[in-house]
C-alpha positions in Angstrom: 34.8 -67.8 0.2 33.7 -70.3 -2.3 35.9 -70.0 -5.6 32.9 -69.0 -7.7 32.0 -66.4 -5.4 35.1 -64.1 -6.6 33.9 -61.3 -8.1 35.1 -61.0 -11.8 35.4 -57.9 -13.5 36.4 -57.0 -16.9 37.9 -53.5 -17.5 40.0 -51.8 -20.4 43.3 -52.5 -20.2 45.5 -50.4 -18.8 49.4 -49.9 -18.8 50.4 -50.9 -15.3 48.3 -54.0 -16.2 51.5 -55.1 -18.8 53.9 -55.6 -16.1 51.4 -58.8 -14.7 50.7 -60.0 -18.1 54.5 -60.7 -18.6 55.1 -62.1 -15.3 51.6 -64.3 -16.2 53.4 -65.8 -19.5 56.7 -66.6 -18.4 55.4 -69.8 -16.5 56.9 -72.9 -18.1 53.1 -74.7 -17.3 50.9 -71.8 -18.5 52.8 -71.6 -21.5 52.7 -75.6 -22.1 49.4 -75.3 -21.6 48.7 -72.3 -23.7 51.3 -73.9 -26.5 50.2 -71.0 -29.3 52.9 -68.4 -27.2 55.3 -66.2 -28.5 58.8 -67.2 -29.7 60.4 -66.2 -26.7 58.5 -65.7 -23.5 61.5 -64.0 -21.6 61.4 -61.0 -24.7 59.8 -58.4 -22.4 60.6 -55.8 -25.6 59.1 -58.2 -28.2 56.0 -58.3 -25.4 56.1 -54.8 -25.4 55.7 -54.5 -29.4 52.8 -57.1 -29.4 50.9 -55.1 -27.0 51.3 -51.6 -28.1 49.8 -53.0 -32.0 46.7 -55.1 -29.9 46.0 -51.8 -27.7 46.1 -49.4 -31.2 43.8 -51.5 -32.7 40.9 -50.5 -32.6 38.9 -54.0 -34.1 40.4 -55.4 -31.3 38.1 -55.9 -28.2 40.5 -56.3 -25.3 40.0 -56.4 -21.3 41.9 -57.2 -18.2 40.1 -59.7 -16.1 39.7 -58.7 -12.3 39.2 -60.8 -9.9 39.1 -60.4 -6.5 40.7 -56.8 -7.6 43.3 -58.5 -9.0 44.5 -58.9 -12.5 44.2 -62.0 -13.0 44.4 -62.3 -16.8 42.8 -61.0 -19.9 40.0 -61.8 -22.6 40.0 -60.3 -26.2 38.1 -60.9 -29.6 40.2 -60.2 -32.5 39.7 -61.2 -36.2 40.8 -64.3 -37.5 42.4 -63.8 -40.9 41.7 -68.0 -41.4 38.0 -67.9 -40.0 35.2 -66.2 -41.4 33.9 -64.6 -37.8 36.6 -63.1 -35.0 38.1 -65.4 -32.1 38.1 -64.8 -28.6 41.3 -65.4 -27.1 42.3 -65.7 -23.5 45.0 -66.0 -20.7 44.4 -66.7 -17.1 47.0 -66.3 -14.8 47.8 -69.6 -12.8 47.6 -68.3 -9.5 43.5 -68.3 -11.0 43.0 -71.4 -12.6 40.4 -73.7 -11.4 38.7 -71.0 -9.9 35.8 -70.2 -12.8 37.4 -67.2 -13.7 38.2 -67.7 -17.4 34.6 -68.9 -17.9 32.7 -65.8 -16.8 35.3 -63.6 -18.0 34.9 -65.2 -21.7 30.7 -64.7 -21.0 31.4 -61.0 -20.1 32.8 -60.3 -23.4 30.2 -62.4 -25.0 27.9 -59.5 -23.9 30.2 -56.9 -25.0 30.5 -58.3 -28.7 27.6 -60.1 -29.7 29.1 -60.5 -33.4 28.8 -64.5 -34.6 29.7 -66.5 -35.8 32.8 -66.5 -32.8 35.4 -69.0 -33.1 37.9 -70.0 -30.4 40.9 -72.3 -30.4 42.7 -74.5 -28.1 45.7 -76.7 -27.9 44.4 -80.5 -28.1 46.3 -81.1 -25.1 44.5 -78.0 -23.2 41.3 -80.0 -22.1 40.1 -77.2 -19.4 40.4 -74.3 -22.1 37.9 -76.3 -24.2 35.7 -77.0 -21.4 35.4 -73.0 -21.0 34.5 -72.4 -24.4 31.9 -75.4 -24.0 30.9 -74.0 -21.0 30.0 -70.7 -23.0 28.3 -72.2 -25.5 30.8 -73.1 -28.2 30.4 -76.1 -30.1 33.4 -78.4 -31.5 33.5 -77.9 -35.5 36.9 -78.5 -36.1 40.5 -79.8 -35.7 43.7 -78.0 -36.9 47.4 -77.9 -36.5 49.8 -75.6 -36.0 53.4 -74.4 -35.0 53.2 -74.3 -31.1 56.6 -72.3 -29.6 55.7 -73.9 -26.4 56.2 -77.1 -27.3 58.7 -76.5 -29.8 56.4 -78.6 -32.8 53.4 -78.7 -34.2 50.1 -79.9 -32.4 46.9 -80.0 -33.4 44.2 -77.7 -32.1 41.4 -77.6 -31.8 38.3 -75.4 -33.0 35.1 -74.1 -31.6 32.0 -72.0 -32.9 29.4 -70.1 -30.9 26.6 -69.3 -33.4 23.1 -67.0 -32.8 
């Protein structure tokens, strides 16, 4: 089966989801690549916390990404305290990269929440998360920096807008 011929679904979250979530972020690589992680990746009760405020929030669009009927990730939009439209955020688990997955999962949820201006942001050295947004439409406007826990310093990132 050709890699863009998995079937991607996005669906609520749902509890048992969590417990592949974690295991997703405690790769050293997906984290490095990711860089804007948590303070600890290893904190499942700190994990725990994070998502129990995202999934009672109700501004917050959030869905696990199927693919294959697996969860292979998940896509939100949330609002940007620092922006003047929401971001969409992402996390693909590496077993899925490479695959197309993050792409038509982040054009799913472009149907879902048609608000824009959309922003998105992505480590400088995260070259294939910018080609998704690209690929969906977003346009460079911007560079920023940041504290990354990843890398354990500040990197600059980089910022994207998907207007009309």
């Amino acid at each position: 089966m050709d890699a863009r011929e998995v079937e991607v679904i996005l669906r609520p979250v749902e509890l048992g989801d969590l417990d592949v979530f974690f295991d997703q972020q405690l790769d050293p690589e997906a984290n490095a690549m990711a860089a804007f992680t948590s303070a600890d990746p290893t904190d499942r009760e700190a994990f725990d916390n994070h998502w129990q405020r995202v999934l009672s929030d109700n501004t917050i669009t959030n869905r696990t990404i199927l693919a294959a009927d697996h969860v292979a990730g998940h896509v939100a939009v949330y609002k940007a305290d620092d922006l003047d439209g929401p971001e969409v955020t992402y996390w693909i688990g590496k077993r899925w990269w490479g695959r197309g997955i993050a792409t038509r999962a982040v054009e799913q949820l472009l149907v879902k929440v048609p608000t824009r201006p959309l922003y998105g942001r992505c480590a400088e050295t995260n070259p294939a998360s910018v080609r998704v947004l690209q690929k969906c439409g977003f346009r460079m406007v911007g560079e920023d920096e940041g504290f990354a826990n990843a890398h354990g310093k500040v990197v600059r990132e980089n910022i994207l807008r998907l207007d009309g």
